[in-house]
C-alpha positions in Angstrom: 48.3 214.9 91.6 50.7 218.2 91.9 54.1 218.3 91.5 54.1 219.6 95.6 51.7 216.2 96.5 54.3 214.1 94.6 57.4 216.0 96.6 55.8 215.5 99.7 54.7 211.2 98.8 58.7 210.9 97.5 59.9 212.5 101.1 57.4 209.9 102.8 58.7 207.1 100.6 62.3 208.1 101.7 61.9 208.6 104.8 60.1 205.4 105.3 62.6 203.4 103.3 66.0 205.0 105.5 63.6 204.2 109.0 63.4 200.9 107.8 67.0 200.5 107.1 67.9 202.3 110.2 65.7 199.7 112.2 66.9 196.9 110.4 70.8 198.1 111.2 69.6 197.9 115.1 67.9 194.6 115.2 71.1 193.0 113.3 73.3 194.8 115.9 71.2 193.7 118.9 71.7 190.5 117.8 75.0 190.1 117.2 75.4 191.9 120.6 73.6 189.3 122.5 75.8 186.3 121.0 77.6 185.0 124.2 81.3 186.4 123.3 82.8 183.9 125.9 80.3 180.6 125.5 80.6 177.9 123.0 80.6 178.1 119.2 80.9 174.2 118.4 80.7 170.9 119.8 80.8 167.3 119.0 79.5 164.1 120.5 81.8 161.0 120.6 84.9 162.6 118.7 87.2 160.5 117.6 90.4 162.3 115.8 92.7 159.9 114.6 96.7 161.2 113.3 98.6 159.7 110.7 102.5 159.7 110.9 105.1 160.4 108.4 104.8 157.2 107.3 101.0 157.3 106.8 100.6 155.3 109.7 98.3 155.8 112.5 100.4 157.9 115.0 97.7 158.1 118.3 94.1 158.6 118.2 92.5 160.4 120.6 88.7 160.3 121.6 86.2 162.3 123.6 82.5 161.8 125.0 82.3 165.7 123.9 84.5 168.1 122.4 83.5 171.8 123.1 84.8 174.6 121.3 85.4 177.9 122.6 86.5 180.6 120.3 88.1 183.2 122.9 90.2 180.4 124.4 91.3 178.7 121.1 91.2 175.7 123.2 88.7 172.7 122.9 87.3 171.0 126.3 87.1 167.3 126.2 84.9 165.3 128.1 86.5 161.7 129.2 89.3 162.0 127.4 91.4 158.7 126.1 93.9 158.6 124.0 96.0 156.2 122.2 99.9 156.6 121.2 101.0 153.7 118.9 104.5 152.8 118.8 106.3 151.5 116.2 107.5 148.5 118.2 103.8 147.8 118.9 103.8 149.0 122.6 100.6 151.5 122.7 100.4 153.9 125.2 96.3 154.6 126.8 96.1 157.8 129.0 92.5 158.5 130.1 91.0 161.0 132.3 87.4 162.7 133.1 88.4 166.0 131.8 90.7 167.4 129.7 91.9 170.6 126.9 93.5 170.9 123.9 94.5 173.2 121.8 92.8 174.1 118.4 96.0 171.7 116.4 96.1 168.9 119.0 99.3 168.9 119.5 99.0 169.8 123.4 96.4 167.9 125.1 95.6 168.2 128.6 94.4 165.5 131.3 93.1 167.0 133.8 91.9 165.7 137.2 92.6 161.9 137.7 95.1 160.4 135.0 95.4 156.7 134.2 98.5 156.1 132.1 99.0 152.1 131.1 100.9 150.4 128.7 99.8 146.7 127.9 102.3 144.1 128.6 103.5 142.5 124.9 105.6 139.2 123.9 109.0 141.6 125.1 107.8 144.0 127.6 105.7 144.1 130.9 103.0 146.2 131.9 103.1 149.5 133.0 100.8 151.6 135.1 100.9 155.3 136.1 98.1 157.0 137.9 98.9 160.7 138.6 97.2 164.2 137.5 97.0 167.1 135.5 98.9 165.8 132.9 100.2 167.7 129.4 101.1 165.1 126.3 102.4 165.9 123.4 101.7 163.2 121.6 103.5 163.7 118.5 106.5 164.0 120.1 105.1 160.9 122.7 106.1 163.4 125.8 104.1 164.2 128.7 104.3 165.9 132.0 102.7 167.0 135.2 104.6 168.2 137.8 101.8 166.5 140.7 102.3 163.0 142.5 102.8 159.9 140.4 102.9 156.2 141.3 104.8 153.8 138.7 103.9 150.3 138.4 105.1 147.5 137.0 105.8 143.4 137.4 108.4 143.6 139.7 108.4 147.1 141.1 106.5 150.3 142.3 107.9 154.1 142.1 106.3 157.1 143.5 107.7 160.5 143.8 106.6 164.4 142.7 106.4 165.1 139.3 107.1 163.3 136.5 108.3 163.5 132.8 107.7 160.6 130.8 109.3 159.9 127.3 107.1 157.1 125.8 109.2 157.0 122.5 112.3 155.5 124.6 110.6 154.2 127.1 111.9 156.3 130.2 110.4 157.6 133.1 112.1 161.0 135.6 110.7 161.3 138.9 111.7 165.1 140.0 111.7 164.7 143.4 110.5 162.8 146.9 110.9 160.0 145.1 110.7 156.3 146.7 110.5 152.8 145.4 110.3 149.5 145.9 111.7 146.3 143.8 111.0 142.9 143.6 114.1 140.8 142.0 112.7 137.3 142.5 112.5 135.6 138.7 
């Protein structure tokens, strides 16, 4: 072999080993390129996130049939969302709806659709019941909020009215507006 038959094998090798690179370069980019940008990237069956408090007790739990992850809306969807705010005078708090968000810290989640709210009754309180929708909670702070219809029931009385803001750490309840009620006083 000549040195001009081992130039031109050495251009050949080259050339086949920078088409191959090349090539490889496109496939990779291809597909990276046909990665849906704006479907899911994560999910999980039967979640079930449970948040301690300061005091290392359980604050509120919150569990979903699935949890879906979306990376361009940082948000996670939540299908039948329920969760639990426990109080530390043993009331506990259950807000369930079909469909729901939350954001990638759950510290905002989101009821959407049909919201049932209900507190069980306990030795010193009655039960409470709330049905409304599109709800935000922020459960840490045992808030939440919608500014649609709501119905308040209890024992001895009903409420309805147009948005509502409920403070489930004192216990209180504003109706904004249209708001109507009736009351039972017997004993």
């Amino acid at each position: 072999m000549n040195s001009s038959q081992v130039s031109l094998y050495s251009l050949l090798f080259i050339l086949v080993a920078v088409s191959g690179w090349f090539l490889f370069g496109q496939v990779t980019d291809l597909q990276r390129a046909t990665t849906s940008v704006t479907g899911p990237d994560a999910f999980v069956e039967d979640m079930d996130l449970k948040v301690m408090n300061e005091q290392g007790q359980l604050g509120y739990r919150v569990k979903a049939r699935r949890m879906t992850h979306y990376p361009n809306g940082k948000r996670f969807m939540l299908e039948s969302p329920d969760i639990k705010i426990l109080q530390d005078n043993g009331d506990t708090w259950r807000i369930i709806s079909e469909r729901g968000e939350t954001t990638e810290a759950a510290d905002i989640v989101w009821f959407l659709g049909a919201v049932d709210i209900r507190r069980q009754r306990t030795a010193t309180r009655g039960p409470v019941h709330i049905v409304t929708r599109d709800l935000e909670v922020r459960p840490e702070q045992e808030l939440a909020e919608t500014e649609q219809a709501a119905v308040i029931t209890a024992d001895r009385f009903r409420v309805e009215g147009i948005g509502i803001k409920a403070d489930f750490r004192n216990n209180t309840m504003e109706l904004r507006s249209s708001v109507r009620g009736r009351y039972d006083g017997r004993s």
